[in-house]
C-alpha positions as CSV (number, residue, x, y, z in Angstrom):
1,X,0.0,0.0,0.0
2,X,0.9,3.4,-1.0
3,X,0.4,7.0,0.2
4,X,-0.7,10.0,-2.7
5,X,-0.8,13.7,-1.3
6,X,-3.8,14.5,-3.5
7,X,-6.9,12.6,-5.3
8,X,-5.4,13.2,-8.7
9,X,-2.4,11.6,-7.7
10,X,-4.5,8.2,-6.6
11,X,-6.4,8.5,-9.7
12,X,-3.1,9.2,-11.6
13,X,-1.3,6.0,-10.0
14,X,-4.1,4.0,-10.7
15,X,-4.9,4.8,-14.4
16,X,-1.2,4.5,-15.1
17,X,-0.7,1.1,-13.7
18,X,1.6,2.3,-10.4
19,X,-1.2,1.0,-8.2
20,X,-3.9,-1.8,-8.4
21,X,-6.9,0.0,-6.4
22,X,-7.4,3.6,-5.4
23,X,-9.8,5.1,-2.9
24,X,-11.4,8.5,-3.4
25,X,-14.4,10.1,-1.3
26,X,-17.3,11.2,-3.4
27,X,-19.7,12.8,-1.5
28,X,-20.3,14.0,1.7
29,X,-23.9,13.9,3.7
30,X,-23.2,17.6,5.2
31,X,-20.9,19.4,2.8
32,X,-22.0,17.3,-0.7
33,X,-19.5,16.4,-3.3
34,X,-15.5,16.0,-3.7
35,X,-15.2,18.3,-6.6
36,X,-11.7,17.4,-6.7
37,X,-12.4,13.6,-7.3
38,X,-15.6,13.9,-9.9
39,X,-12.9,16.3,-11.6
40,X,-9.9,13.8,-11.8
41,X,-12.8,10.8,-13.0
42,X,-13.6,13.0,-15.9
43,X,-9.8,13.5,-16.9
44,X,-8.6,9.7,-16.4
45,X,-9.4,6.2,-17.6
46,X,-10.3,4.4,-14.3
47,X,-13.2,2.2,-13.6
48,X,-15.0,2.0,-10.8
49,X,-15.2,-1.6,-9.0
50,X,-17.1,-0.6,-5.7
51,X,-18.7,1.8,-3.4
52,X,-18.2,2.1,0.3
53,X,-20.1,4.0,2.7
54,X,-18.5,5.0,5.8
55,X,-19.5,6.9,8.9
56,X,-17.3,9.9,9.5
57,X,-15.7,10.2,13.1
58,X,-13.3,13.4,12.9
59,X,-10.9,14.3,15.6
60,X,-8.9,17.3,16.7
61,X,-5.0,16.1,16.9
62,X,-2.2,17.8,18.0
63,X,1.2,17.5,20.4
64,X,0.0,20.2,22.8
65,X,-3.2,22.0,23.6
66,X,-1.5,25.1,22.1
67,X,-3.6,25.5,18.8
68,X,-2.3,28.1,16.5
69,X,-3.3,26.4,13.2
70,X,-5.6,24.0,12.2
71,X,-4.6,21.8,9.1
72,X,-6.5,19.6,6.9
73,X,-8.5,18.7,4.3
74,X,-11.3,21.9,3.0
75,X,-13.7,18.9,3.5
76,X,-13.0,17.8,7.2
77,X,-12.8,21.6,8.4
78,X,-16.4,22.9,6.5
79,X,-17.6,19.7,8.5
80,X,-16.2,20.8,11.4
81,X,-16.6,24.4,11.7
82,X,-19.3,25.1,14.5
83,X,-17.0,23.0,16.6
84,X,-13.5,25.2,15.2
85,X,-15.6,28.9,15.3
86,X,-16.7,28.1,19.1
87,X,-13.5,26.7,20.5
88,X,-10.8,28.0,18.3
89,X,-12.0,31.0,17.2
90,X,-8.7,32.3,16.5
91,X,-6.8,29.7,15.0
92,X,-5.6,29.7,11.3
93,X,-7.2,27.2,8.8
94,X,-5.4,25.6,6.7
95,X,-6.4,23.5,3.9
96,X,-4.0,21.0,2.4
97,X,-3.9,17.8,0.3
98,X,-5.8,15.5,2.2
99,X,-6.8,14.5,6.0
100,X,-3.4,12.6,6.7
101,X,-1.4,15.4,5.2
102,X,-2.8,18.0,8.2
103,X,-2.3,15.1,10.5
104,X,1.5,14.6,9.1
105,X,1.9,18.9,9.7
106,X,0.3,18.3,13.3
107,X,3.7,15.5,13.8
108,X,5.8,17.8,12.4
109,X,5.2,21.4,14.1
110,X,4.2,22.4,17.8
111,X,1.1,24.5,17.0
112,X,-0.4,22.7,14.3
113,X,-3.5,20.8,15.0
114,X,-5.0,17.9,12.3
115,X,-8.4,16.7,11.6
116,X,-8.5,12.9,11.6
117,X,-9.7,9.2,13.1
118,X,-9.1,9.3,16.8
119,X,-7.1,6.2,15.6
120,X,-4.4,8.3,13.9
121,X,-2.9,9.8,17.2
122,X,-0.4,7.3,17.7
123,X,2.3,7.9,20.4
124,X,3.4,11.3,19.2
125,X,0.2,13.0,19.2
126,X,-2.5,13.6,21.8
127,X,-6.7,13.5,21.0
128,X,-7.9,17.0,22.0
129,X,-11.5,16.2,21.4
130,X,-13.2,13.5,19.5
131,X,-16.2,13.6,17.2
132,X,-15.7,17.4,16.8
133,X,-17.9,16.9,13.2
134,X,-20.9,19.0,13.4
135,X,-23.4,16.6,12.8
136,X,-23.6,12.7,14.1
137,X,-25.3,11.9,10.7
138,X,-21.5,12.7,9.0
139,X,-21.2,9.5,6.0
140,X,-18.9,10.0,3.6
141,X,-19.5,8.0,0.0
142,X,-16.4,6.5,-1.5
143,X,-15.7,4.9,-5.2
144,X,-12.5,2.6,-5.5
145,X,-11.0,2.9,-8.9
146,X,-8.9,0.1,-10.7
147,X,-7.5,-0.3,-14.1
148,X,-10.5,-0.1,-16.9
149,X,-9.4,-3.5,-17.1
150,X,-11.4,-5.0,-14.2
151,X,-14.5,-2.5,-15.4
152,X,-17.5,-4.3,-14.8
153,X,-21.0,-4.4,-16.1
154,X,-22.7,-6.4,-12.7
155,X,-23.4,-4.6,-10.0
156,X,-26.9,-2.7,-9.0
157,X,-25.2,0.9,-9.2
158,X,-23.4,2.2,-12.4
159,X,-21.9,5.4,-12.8
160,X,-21.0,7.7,-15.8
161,X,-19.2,10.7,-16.9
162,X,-20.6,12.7,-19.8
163,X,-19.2,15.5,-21.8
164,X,-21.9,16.5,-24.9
165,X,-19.5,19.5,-26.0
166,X,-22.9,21.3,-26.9
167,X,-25.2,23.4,-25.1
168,X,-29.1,24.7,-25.6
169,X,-32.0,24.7,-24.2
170,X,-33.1,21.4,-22.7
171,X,-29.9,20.1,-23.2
172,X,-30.1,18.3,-19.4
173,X,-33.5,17.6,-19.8
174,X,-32.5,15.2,-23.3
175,X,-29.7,13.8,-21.2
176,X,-32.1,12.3,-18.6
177,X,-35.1,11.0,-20.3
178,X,-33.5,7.9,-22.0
179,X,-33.3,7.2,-18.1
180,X,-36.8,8.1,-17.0
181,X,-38.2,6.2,-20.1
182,X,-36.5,3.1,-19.1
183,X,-37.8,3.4,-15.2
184,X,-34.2,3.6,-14.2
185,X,-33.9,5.3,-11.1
186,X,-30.8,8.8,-10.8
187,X,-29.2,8.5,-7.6
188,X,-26.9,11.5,-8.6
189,X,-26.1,14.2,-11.2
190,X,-23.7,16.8,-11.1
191,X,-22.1,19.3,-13.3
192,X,-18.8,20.4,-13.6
193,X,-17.5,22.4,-15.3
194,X,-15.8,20.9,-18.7
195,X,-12.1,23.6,-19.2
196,X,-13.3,24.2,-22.2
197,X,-14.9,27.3,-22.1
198,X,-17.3,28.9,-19.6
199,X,-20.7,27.6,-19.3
200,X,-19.7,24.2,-20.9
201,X,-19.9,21.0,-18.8
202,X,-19.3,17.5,-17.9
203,X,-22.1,15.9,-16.2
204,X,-21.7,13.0,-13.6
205,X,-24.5,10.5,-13.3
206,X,-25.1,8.0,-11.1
207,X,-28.1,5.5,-11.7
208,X,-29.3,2.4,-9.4
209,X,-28.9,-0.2,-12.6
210,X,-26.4,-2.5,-13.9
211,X,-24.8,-2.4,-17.2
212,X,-25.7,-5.8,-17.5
213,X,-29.1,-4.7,-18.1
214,X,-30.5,-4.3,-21.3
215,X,-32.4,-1.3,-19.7
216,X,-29.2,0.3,-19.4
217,X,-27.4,-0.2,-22.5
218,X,-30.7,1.0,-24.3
219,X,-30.6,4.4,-22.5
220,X,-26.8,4.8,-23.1
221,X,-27.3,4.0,-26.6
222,X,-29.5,7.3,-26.3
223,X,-27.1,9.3,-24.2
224,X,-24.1,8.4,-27.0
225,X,-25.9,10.0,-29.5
226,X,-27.0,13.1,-27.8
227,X,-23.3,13.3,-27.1
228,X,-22.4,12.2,-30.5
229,X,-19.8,15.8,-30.7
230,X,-18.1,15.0,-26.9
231,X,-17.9,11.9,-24.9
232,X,-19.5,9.1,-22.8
233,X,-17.2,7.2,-20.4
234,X,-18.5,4.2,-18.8
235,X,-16.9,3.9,-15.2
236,X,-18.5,0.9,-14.6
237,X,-20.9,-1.4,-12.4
238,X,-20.5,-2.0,-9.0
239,X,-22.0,-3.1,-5.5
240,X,-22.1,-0.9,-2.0
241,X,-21.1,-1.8,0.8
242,X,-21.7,0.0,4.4
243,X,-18.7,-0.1,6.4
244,X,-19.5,0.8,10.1
């Protein structure tokens, strides 16, 4: 196993072979999606082979109760930032990389304080409070990537990334109806935008159907052709699992 600083990085080693499986999160239940991650999906070839939903139990971790800074992912401190504004109002917030890179600033500098697991304290680092999240209800949806290799067409959830390089009214609208006509059920969508050129997109969609359904080929069949000037990319089929 292998440590990346960033989610394009895991994507990165992933799609180009260095690693067999990455993690990303998705989506978050209080602050919504990891633009970063739907982002990197759109700009490598990775499939997607599950989905794992965890609960999210964030901690404050530092050497000393002396707080000057507050390090970690733009994520963890949004979730966290009743708990920050009423106890350290003062303290600078700093986003970086990821979760374990503010936890790896906390080990390295007196003053620094990162948001992680209770779990990641270790010997060097002592819990200042637990389950500082704002909300109990915190879950966090996340997608492990492999080579397009092990792409799959079972599972009950399949996702997709779709750039139709064109935009007019009802555009969205087209894009969703093959779906609706098949009774085949959006679980997500989400635009981003594509780099092109303002006001062009890429839209992630996530629908609760296999590939392996002729339901589903029949409405991608559609989706292809309304995208017949960009781009449909096929991450996959997979199966969730709830990790407590």
């Amino acid at each position: 196993m292998s440590f990346r600083e960033s989610v394009h990085a895991i994507v990165a080693a992933v799609a180009d072979g260095e690693a067999d499986r990455g993690v990303v999160p998705i989506e978050n239940s209080i602050e919504g999606s990891v633009t970063e991650s739907l982002d990197a999906l759109a700009q490598r070839e990775v499939a997607v082979v599950a989905e794992i939903v965890t609960p999210i139990r964030h901690a404050l971790l530092s050497q000393s109760e002396d707080v000057e800074t507050v390090a970690s992912h733009s994520q963890a401190l949004a979730q966290c930032r009743s708990y920050l504004d009423e106890h350290y109002p003062d303290a600078d917030r700093q986003a970086v990389a990821s979760t374990a890179r503010g936890v790896e600033l906390a080990r390295e500098h007196e003053g620094v304080a990162g948001i992680g697991h209770p779990d990641n304290a270790g010997d060097d680092l002592t819990v200042l409070a637990a389950d500082v999240q704002d909300r109990n209800s915190n879950a966090t949806r996340f997608f492990v990537v492999a080579g397009t290799d092990e792409r799959s067409e079972a599972g009950g959830k399949s996702t997709f990334v779709v750039y139709p390089n064109a935009n007019y009214p009802g555009l969205l609208l087209e894009l969703l109806q093959p779906f609706a006509d098949r009774d085949i059920n959006l679980s997500r969508v989400e635009s981003r935008p594509s780099g092109e050129r303002l006001g062009d997109y890429v839209f992630h969609i996530d629908v609760e159907a296999g590939l392996y359904e002729e339901r589903t080929q029949d409405a991608l069949q559609d989706i292809e052709a309304l995208a017949e000037k960009g781009w449909v990319r096929r991450l996959g089929s997979y199966d969730v699992r709830h990790v407590v």
